[in-house]
C-alpha positions in Angstrom: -24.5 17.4 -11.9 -26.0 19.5 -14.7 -24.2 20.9 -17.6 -25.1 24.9 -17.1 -24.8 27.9 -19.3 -23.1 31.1 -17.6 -25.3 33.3 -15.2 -24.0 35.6 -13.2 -24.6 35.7 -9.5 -23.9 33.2 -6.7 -25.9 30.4 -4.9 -27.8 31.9 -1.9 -28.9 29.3 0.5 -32.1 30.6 1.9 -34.2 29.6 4.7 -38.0 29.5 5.2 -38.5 32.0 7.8 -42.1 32.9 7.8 -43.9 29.7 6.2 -46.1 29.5 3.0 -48.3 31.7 3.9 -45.8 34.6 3.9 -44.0 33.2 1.1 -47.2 33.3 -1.0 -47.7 36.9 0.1 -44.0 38.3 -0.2 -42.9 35.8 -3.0 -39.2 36.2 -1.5 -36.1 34.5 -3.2 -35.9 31.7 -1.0 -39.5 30.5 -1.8 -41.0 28.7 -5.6 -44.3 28.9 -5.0 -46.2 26.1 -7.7 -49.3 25.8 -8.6 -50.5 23.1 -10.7 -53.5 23.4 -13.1 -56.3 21.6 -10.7 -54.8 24.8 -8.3 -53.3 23.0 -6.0 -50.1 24.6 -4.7 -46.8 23.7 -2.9 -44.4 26.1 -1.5 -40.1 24.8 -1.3 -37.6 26.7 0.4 -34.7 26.9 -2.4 -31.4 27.8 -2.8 -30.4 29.5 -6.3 -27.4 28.4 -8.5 -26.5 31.5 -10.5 -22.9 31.6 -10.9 -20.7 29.2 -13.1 -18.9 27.6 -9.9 -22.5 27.0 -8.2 -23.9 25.8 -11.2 -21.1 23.3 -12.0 -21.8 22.0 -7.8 -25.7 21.9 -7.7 -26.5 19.7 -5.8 -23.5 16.9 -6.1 -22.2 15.6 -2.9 -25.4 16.1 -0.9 -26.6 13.2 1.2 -30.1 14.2 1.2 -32.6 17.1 0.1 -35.6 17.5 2.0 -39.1 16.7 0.5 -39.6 20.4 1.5 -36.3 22.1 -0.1 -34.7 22.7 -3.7 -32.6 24.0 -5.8 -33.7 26.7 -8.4 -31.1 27.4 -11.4 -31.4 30.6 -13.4 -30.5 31.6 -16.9 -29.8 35.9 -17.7 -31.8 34.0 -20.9 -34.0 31.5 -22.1 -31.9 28.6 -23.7 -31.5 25.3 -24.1 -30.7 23.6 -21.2 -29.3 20.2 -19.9 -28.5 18.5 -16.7 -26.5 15.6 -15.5 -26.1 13.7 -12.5 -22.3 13.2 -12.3 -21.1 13.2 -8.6 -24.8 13.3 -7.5 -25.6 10.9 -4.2 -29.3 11.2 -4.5 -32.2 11.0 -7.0 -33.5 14.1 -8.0 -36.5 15.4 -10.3 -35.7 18.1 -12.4 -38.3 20.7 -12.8 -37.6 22.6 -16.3 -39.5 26.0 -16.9 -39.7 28.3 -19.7 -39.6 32.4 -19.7 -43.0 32.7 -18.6 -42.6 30.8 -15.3 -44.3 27.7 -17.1 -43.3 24.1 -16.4 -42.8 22.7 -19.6 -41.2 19.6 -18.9 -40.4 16.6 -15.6 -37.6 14.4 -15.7 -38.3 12.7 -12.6 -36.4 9.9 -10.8 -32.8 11.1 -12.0 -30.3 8.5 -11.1 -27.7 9.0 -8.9 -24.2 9.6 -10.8 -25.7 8.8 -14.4 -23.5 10.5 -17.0 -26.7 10.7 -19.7 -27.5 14.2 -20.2 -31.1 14.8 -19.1 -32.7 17.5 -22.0 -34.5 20.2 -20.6 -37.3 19.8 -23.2 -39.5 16.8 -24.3 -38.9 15.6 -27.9 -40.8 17.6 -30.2 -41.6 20.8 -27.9 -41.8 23.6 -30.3 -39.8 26.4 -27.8 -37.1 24.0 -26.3 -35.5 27.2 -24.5 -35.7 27.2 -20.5 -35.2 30.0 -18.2 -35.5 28.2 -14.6 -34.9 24.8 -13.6 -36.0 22.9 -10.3 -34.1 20.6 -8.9 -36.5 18.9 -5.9 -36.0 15.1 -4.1 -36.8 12.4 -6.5 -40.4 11.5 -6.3 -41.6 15.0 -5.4 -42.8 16.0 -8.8 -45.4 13.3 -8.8 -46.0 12.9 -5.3 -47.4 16.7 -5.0 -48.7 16.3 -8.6 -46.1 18.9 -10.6 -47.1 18.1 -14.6 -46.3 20.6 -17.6 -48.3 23.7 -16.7 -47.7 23.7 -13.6 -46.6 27.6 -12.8 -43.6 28.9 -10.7 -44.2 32.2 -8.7 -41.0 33.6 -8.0 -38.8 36.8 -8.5 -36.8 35.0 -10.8 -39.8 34.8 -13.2 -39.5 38.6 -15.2 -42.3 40.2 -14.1 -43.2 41.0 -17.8 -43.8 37.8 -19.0 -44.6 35.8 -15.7 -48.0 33.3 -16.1 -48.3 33.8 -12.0 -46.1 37.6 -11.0 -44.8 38.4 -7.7 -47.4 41.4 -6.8 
């Protein structure tokens, strides 16, 4: 699965409890709430990776992800990230956000147990550095139209520098 840099933490598996209305108003952990740049939005119950051990296991051995659900991976920094898909059954999209909460770049489709290290930046992006990354079910990104500039609302996102804050 991904090569991660350390964060400290642990993975919290979270469940949707009060739907995407409430997750839009509360903007609790266990919701990324994205909105694309035509305004429409999705909501996905995650699960954050935030220690080295849950990093290093992201999603590897899983036999599915719902269309619904994701993983959300976050750095104590923005920096230069990169993923793999060692050990992973499934084909994933990964969702790669810088400081601001800003998708900056899709690598969709990610094969199942392909040892090429996917770059969290497109060539030639000026500020390669990544704070968040999404992991979602292969297809997602394109099917609920997720492109660079796309925007992540979610507590992970420092309030300070956050295109779309948690009020």
């Amino acid at each position: 699965m991904p090569l991660r840099s350390v964060v400290a933490g642990a993975m919290l598996p979270l469940a949707l409890s009060a739907g995407a209305a409430a997750a839009q108003d509360n903007c609790a952990p266990g919701h990324a709430i994205l909105t694309t740049p035509t305004g429409a939005q999705s909501v996905f119950t995650v699960e954050i990776a935030a220690d080295p051990a849950a990093r290093a296991q992201g999603l590897m051995g899983r036999r599915q992800l719902l269309r619904s659900h994701g993983m959300l991976f976050v750095y104590e920094t923005p920096q230069p990230a990169g993923f793999w898909m060692k050990n992973t059954l499934i084909p994933l999209d990964m969702l790669f956000f810088d400081q601001r909460g800003v998708l900056r770049h899709v690598h969709p489709q990610a094969q199942p147990h392909d040892l090429t290290i996917v770059p969290g930046a497109a060539p030639g992006d000026p500020d390669p550095d990544r704070l968040l990354v999404l992991e979602l079910a292969g297809g997602e990104a394109a099917r609920r139209g997720l492109v660079p500039g796309t925007t992540l609302r979610h507590p992970s996102v420092p309030r300070a520098t956050a295109a779309a804050p948690c009020d």
